[in-house]
N, C-alpha and C positions, 0 to 999 in steps of 0.2 A: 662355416658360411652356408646359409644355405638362400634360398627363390621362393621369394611370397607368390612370383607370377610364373611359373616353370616352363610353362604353356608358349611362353614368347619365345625360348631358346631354339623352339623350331624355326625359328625367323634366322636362326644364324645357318642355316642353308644357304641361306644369301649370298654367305660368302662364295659358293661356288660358281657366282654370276660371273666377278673379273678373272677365273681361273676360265669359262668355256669363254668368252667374246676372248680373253687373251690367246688361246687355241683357235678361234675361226680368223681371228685377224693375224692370224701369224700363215705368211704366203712363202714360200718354198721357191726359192727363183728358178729357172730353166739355165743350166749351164753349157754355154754356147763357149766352143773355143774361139778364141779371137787373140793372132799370136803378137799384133801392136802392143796389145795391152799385157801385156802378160808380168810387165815387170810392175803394175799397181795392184797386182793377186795379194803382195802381204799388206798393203795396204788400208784393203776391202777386210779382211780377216780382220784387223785390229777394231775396225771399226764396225764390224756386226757382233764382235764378242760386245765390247763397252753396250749397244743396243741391248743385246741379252738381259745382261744387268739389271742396264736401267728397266726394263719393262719389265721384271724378274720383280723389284725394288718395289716399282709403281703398282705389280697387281698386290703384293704380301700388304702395301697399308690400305688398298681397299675392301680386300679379305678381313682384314683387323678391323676396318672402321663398320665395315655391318656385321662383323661379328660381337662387337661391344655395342652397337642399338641394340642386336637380339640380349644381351644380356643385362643391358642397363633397362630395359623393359620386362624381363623376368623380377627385376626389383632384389637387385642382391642385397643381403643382410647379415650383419655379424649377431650370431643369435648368445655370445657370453655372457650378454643383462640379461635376458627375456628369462628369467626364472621363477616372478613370480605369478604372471598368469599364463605360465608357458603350459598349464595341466600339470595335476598333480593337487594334493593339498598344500598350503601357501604358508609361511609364521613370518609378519614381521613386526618389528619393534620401532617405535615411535622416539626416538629421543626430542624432546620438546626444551626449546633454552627460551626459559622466563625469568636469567638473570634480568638486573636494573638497567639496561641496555633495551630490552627489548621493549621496556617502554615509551621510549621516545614515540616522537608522533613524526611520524613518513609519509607524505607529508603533511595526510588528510586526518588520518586515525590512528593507533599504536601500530606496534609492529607486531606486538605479542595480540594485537586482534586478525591481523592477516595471518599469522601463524595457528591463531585456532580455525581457521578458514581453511587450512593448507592441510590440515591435522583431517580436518570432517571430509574433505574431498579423497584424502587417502583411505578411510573407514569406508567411504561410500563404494569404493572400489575393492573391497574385499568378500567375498565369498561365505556363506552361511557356516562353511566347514575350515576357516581359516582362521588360523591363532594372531592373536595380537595381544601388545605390551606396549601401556606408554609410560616412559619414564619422564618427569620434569625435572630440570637439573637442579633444581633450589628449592627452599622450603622446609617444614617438619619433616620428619622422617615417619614413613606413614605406619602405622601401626602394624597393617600385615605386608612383607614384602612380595614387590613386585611381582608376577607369575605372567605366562602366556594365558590371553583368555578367549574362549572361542565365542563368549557372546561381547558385544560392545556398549550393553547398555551403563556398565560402572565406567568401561573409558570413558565415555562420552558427559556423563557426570562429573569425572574428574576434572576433563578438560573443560568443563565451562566451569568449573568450581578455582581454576587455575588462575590464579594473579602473578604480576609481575614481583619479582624478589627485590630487595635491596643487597643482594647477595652476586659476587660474582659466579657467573659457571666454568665447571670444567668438564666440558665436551669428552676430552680422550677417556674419563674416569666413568662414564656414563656411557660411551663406545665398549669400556671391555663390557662394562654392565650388562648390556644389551646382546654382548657376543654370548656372555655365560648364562643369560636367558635360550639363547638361539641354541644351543649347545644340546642346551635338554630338552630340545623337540628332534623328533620323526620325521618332519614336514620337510620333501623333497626340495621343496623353493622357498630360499630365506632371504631376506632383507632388511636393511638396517635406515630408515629415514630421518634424517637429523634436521630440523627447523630451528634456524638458528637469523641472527643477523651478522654472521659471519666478524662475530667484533675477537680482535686479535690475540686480545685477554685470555678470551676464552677456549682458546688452545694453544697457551703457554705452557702448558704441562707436557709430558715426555707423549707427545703424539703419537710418536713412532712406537711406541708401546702397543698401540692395537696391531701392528703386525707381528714384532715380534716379542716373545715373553720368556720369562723363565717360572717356572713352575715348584719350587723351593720356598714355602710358607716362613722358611727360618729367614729368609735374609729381607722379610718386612722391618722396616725400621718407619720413625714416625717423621725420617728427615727425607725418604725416597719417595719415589713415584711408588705406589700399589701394584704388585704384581701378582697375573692369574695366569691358572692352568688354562691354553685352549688347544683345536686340535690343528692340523698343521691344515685343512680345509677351512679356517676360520680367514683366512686372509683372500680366499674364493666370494665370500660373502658381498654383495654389491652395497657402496656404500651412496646415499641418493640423498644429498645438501640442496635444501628448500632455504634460497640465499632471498630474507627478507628485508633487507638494506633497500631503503630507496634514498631521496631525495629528503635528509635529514630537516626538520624545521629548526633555525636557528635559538642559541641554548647557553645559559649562561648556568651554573652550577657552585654552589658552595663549596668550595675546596677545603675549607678547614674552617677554626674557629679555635684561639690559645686563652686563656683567662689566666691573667698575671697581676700578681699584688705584691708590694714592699713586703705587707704582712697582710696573713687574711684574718681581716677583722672585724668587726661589725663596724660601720659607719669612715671606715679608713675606704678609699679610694682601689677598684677593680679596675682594669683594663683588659677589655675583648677584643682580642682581634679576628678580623675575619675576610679572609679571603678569599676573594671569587674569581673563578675562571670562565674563560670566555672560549667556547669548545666550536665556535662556526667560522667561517671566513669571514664573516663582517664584522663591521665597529658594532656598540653593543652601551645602552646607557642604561641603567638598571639601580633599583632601591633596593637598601633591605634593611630591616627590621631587627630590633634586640626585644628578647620575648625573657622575661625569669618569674617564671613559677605563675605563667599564665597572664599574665600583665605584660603588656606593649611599654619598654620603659623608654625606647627612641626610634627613630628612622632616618636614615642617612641620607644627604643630599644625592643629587645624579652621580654617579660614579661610573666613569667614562673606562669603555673595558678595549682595546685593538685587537683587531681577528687577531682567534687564538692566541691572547693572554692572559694576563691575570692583573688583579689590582686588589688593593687593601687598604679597610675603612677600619679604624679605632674608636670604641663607645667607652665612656670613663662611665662607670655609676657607682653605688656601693647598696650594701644588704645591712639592712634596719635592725634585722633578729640574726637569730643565730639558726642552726638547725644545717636541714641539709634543703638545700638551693638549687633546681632543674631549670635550663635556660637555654635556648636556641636561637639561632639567627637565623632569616627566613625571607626569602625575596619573596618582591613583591609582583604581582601581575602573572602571568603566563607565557612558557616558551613552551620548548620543542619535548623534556620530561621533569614531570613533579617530583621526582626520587630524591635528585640531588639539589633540590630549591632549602634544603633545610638543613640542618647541622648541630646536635646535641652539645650539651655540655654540663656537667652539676659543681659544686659545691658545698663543702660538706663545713661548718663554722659551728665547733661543739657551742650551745648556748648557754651554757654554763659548766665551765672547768675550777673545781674547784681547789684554791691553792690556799696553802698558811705559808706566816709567815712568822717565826716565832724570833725574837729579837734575845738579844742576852742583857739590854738595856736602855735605859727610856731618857735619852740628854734635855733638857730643859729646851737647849736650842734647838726646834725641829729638823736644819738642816744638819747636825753634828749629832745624829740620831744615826746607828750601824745600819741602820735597814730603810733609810730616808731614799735614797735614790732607787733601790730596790722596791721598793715600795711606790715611784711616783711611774716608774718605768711599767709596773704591774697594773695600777689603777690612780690610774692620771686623772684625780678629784674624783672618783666615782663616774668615770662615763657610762652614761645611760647606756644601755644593751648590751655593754662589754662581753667577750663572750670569757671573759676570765674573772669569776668571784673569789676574792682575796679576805682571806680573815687574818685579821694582826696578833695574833700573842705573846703572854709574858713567856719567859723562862722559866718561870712557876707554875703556869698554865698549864706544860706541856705532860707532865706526868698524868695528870688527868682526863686529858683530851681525846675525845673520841679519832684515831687520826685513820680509820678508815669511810672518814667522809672526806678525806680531801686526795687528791689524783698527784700533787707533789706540797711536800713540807721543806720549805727551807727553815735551816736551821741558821740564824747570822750570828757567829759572835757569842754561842753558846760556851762556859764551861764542861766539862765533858761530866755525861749522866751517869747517875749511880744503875746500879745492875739491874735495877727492876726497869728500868725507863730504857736502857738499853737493849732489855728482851721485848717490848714492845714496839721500839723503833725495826727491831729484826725481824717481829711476825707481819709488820708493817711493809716493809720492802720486800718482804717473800710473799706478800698478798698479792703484788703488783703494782706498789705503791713506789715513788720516786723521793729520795732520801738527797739534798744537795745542802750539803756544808759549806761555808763559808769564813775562814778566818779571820780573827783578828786578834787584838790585843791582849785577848781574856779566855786564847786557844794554847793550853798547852802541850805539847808533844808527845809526851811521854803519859798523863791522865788520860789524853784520844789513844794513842796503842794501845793502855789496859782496857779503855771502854772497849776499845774493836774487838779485843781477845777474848772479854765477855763474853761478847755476844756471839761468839764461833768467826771470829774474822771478819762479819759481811755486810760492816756498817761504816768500814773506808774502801777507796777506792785500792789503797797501798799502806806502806809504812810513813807517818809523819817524823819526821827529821826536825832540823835545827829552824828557827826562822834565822833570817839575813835579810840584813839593809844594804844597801849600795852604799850608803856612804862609808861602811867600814871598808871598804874596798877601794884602795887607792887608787888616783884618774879616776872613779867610778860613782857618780850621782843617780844612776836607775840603768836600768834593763828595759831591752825592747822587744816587745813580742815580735817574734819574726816567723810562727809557724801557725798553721789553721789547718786540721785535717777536712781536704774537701771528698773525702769520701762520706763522712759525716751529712746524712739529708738537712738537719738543720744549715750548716759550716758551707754550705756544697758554693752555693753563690757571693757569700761573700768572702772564703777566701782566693777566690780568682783573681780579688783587688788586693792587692799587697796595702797600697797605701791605706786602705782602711785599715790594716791592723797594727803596721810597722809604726803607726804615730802611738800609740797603746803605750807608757812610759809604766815601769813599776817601780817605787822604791823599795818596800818590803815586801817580801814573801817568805811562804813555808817551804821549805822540800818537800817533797814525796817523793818517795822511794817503790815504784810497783814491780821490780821483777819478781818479788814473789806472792802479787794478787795474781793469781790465774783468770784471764779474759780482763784483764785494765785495759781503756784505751784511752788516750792519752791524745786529746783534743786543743792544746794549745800549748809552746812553746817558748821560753826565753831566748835571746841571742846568744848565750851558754851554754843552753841544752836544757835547760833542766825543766822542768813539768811544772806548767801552770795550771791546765785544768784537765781533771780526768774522767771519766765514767767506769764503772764495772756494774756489770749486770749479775745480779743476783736472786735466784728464781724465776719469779716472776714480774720485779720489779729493778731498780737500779737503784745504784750510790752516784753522787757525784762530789767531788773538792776543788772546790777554790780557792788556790793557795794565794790570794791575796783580800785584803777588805773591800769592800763596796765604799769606805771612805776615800776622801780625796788627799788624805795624807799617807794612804800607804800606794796606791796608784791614781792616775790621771783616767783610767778606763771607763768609770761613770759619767764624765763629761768630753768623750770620743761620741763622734755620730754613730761607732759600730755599736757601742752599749744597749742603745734600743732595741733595734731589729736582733741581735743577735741571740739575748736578752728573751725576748718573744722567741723566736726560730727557737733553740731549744725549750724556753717551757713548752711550747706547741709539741715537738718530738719528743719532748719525755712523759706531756699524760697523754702519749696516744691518740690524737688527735691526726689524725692524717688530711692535710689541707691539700696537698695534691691534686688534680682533676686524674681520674686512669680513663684511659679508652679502648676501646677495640672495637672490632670494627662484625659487623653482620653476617651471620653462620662460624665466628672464632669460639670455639670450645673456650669458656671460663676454666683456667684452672683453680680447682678451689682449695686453700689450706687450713681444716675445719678446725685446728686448736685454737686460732685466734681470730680475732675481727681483723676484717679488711687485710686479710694478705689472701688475695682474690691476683691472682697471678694473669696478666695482661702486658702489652709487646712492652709498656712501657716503665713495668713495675719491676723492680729488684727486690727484693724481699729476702732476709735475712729467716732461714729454717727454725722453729721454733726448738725450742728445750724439750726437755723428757717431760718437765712439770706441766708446760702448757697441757697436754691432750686433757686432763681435767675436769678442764672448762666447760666445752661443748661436747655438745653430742650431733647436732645437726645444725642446718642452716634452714634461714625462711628466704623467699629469692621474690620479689615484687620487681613483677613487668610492669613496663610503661601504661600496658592496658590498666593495671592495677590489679592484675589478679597477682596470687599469692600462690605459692606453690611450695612447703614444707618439704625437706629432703633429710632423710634420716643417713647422715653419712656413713654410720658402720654397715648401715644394708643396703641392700641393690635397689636402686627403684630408676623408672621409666626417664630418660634426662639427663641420670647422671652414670658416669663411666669413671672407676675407680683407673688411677694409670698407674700408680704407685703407691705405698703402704700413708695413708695419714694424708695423702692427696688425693681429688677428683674432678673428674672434667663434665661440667655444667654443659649439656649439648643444643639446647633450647633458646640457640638465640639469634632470631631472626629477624626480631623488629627493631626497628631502629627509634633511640629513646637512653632515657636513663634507668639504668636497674639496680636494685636497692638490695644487698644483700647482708642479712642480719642473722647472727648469731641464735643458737639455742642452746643457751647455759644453762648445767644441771645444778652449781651451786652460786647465783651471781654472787658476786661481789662487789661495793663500790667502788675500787679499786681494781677491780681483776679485766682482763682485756673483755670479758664479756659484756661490760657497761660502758664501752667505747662508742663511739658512735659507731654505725653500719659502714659496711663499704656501699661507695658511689658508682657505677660504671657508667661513662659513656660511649651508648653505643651507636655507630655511624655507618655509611653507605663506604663500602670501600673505591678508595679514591681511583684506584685503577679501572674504577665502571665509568670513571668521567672523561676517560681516555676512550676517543670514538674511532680509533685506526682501524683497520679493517684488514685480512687478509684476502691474497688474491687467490683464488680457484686453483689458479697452476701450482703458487705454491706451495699449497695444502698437497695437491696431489703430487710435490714431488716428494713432502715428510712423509704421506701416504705411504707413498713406495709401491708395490703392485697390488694397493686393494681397489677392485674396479670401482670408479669413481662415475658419477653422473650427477651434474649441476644445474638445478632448475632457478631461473631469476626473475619465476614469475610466477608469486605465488595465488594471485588470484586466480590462477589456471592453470593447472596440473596438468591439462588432455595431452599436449605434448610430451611429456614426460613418459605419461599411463601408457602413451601409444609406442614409444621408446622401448620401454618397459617390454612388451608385449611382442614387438616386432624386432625389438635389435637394432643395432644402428644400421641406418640403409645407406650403400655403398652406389645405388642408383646414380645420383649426383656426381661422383668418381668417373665413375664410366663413360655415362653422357658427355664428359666437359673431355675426355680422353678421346672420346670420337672426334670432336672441334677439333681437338691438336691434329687427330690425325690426317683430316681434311681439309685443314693449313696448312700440314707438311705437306700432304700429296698434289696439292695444287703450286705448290709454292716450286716443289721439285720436277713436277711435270710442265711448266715453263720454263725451267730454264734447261731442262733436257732436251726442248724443243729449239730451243736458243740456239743453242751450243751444236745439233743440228743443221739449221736454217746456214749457219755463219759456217761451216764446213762445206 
């Protein structure tokens, strides 16, 4: 502690005023014997000692009370802040938060513009020989990293060059940052100033980290807080929150946006939904808009929102073409921040997948035709934009057929191929081509195992067995499908409904036998056990078997509701066709996995590891931002962006804007069949939803995660002088003293009457 004013302490001389009047008014009686009285002697004694006392009592709080005016007038001051224009040269570090929070409008103008204001008044107050650093918690990452600088004219460019993020912050990660800047300066007085609008989020990470650390680079992991070396002085450093929170303007926010279809397909019916939340204490009535691919295709009645909830509006429309599809929902009008007014989403509908269909026979009667209902399920009269082009051929045909123009070949009802047709069907599904059988009447068992053994095994899914009817099985007219693997992306939704599939009746089927195909899976079930429909993956394509016909005399399955969608759902998942929306959210690393298209790794994608054969294919990726720029990444090399995390994976670090991003293959031998002539991956990328959340921490209890790093909170950021003068002087204890004189001249009046009282009545 020390005295801005020292000079006043000589006033606490003062105090020896009630010590000398206590000494002249103290009289010495004259002792007269008088022998009447002699028996009230102890009397008198008890009662000049309690005098003593109290007048003992009475001078010591008016000693106190003018020796605390001399010192509440010296101006006492705790000088623990005053470090950084206490003399000396100065370094501090600016942490500046322009997460999407800080754009809000408070109540007149942003928040992230009062905080470039807070930012310039801290610069204005620094010294020609003083280091400073500003760090912003969101954004690219800047070319040269951060350094102490002792001119301010690139801060000061920075900071007006600084926009709001759609990105959340994390404060405590940008605290150590600022400590291992502070670290490697000289500069006798340091400080750390954080402008923030104190939003809750933003120090959800392990706070308590900026005091204490461990210093052990091995025990980083990608699941823990980041931990640094500092020095055990680093928790002396004053920590000085510039709290830009005022009086929020009220704010309704897009909370989401899902796009769900039966099947996604050209001219079949989408459903968007979209959800919006209502982040103010008032009621809240608000529009919004469905945007795809730049066109306004509706706008929603009032949709009535109650402080702080949420409400949801559904738009039905459908997509004309095929292709890939970018679309947003977008209120309308103006509140309190534009960040979360919007909400991404894409669609990716290949425009032309091309499938055969080769038949083993051509019936007179078109519906008693093997490939009739397969055929009407595929392309239902030719609908105009379908995004599935179907070519029909003979069984004759197929020898000759170029079949790496088509993405899947069903085979229905074929006799099994002589050797030459079977080595083409294998260079075919090892191209990445989709191979699906289908039995019937004119499939024999034992002709299919010679063809598979042909062709090295990798043109069944298994061994084919006997066919069997139900009727030779006594009590027994059919079997019921009773299994549907839902791990399967196509299978995933509808076998959640039993009754969709348990109504499925078969009278004949094949056996398969796959324990010994290695990697069979095995997608559908009888009530039996036994294997109705399989897949195995081979290369870089797949087998699939249908151990029953597409006619209505060997099963009832072609006129089941599940035959369509299901039907579609896998042709879609077998050429590759990824109809899924993926998303992630603003500043998430893209994990990228460069053998194939579209396994672009995001919170909501599972992705199956590729094969040895994949790497092949690509050599790098093209990555188109929203802006529309392009930006080529050669995977095997290092370049600016990307961040290898493991062997044949990397992390895309570039993504900041919120939009959809187009991420496209660079194949060094396409093929039409090979995943490199897939369509692109789609990503949508959004405002993370936890910026919509406006909770706020309180000062105290920051400073109790804090724990002993001296703390100082300013709640006014158009005016720092208070703070500067804090800073500079210490906290002043004046006020303490001063209000401690009051008590004590309450006490002493309060006691010196009734001292007198007590007196008077004796």
């Amino acid at each position: 502690m020390t005295f801005l004013a020292p000079y006043f302490l000589i006033a606490a001389l003062a105090g020896a005023i009630p010590v000398v009047l206590h000494m002249i008014h103290r009289r010495r009686a004259k002792e007269i014997a008088f022998p009447t009285l002699r028996f009230l002697r102890a009397s008198v004694e008890k009662t000049r000692r309690r005098r003593r006392i109290q007048d003992l009592l009475l001078m010591a709080i008016r000693v106190a009370a003018l020796a605390l005016v001399a010192v509440g007038l010296a101006r006492p001051t705790i000088v623990g802040l005053s470090r950084l224009w206490g003399g000396g040269r100065a370094a501090a570090v600016v942490v500046l938060d322009n997460s999407a929070s800080m754009a809000s409008i408070d109540p007149d103008r942003p928040r992230l513009e009062a905080a470039r204001d807070a930012v310039r008044q801290i610069l204005d107050q620094l010294g020609e020989s003083d280091q400073v650093a500003l760090l912003s918690t969101n954004g690219p990452t800047p070319s040269e990293p951060p350094r102490l600088e002792r001119t301010q004219e690139q801060i000061r460019q920075r900071l007006t060059a600084c926009r709001a993020s759609h990105e959340p912050a994390d404060l405590p990660a940008k605290i150590d940052q600022a400590r291992e800047l502070l670290a490697q300066s000289d500069a006798a007085n340091k400080q750390i100033w954080v402008i923030t609008d104190m939003q809750a989020r933003s120090w959800e990470s392990d706070v308590g980290r900026v005091v204490t650390r461990q210093s052990n680079p091995s025990d980083d992991t990608g699941d823990s807080p980041r931990r640094v070396t500092t020095r055990p002085t680093d928790s002396d450093i004053p920590l000085i929150l510039v709290n830009c929170h005022r009086r929020p303007t009220p704010n309704v926010a897009v909370a989401d946006v899902r796009l769900d279809a039966l099947l996604p397909i050209v001219g079949l019916p989408f459903r968007a939904t979209v959800e919006l939340e209502n982040t103010s204490s008032i009621a809240q009535q608000r529009h919004v808009e469905l945007i795809v691919d730049g066109v306004r295709q509706a706008v929603s009645p009032a949709i009535e929102l109650p402080p702080g909830g949420r409400a949801r509006h559904e738009f039905v429309f459908t997509f004309r073409d095929g292709g890939l599809h970018r679309g947003e929902a977008r209120l309308t009008g103006r509140d309190g921040s534009s960040l979360d007014d919007r909400c991404w989403f894409a669609a990716a509908i290949d425009p032309s997948v091309p499938v055969a269909i080769v038949r083993g026979r051509k019936h007179e009667i078109a519906y008693l035709d093997d490939a009739f209902y397969l055929e009407q399920a595929l392309a239902p009269g030719e609908l105009a934009g379908s995004a599935l082009r179907v070519t029909r051929l003979d069984a004759a045909e197929l020898p000759g057929e170029s079949l790496s123009a088509y993405r899947i070949v069903f085979c229905v009802n074929l006799p099994a191929q002589d050797e030459a047709t079977a080595a083409r069907l294998r260079e075919y599904v090892a191209g990445g081509g989709t191979l699906v059988w289908i039995v019937g009447d004119r499939v024999e068992s034992e002709a299919y195992n010679r063809m598979n053994a042909a062709a090295g095994g990798s043109l069944l899914p298994g061994k084919l067995l006997d066919v069997r009817a139900a009727a030779e099985e006594p009590g027994r007219d059919s079997w019921n499908v009773t299994f549907l693997d839902n791990t399967h992306p196509a299978l995933g939704d509808l076998a959640a409904s039993a009754a969709l599939y348990e109504s499925v009746l078969v009278y004949r089927h094949a056996r398969l036998d796959t324990r010994d195909a290695p990697g069979a899976w095995i997608l559908a079930r009888l009530d039996d056990g036994e294997c109705l429909l399989a897949q195995r993956d081979v290369g870089r394509g797949r087998v699939v078997l249908l151990g029953t016909s597409c006619q209505v005399d060997w099963t009832n399955l072609p006129l089941r509701p599940i035959f369509l969608p299901m039907l579609l759902r896998l042709t879609y998942a077998w050429s590759g066709t990824q109809q899924d929306v993926r998303e992630a959210f603003c500043g998430e690393p893209l994990a990228i996995d460069p053998p194939t298209v579209g396994r672009v790794a995001t919170r909501q994608s599972n992705i199956d590891a590729p094969t040895a054969d994949d790497t092949s294919d690509v050599t790098g990726v093209e990555i188109e931002h929203p802006s529309g720029e392009r930006v080529r990444l050669n995977i095997a090399g290092s370049r600016p962006g990307l961040r290898e995390v493991e062997p044949q994976q990397s992390q895309y670090l570039d993504i900041h804007d919120p939009g959809v991003y187009v991420i496209r293959p660079l194949p060094s031998t396409p093929h039409p069949s090979s995943p490199a002539s897939r369509l692109p991956t789609s990503v949508a990328v959004n405002l993370d939803p936890s910026e919509i959340n406006s909770r706020t921490i309180a000062p105290d209890q920051l400073a109790a995660r804090l724990g002993d790093v001296p703390l100082v909170v300013a709640d006014h950021p158009d005016n720092l002088a208070d703070v500067f003068q804090k800073l500079r002087e210490g906290r002043s204890l004046r006020d303490i003293f001063l209000s401690a004189v009051l008590l004590l001249l309450v006490v002493e009046t309060f006691l010196a009457n009734r001292f007198v009282s007590k007196q008077q009545g004796s």
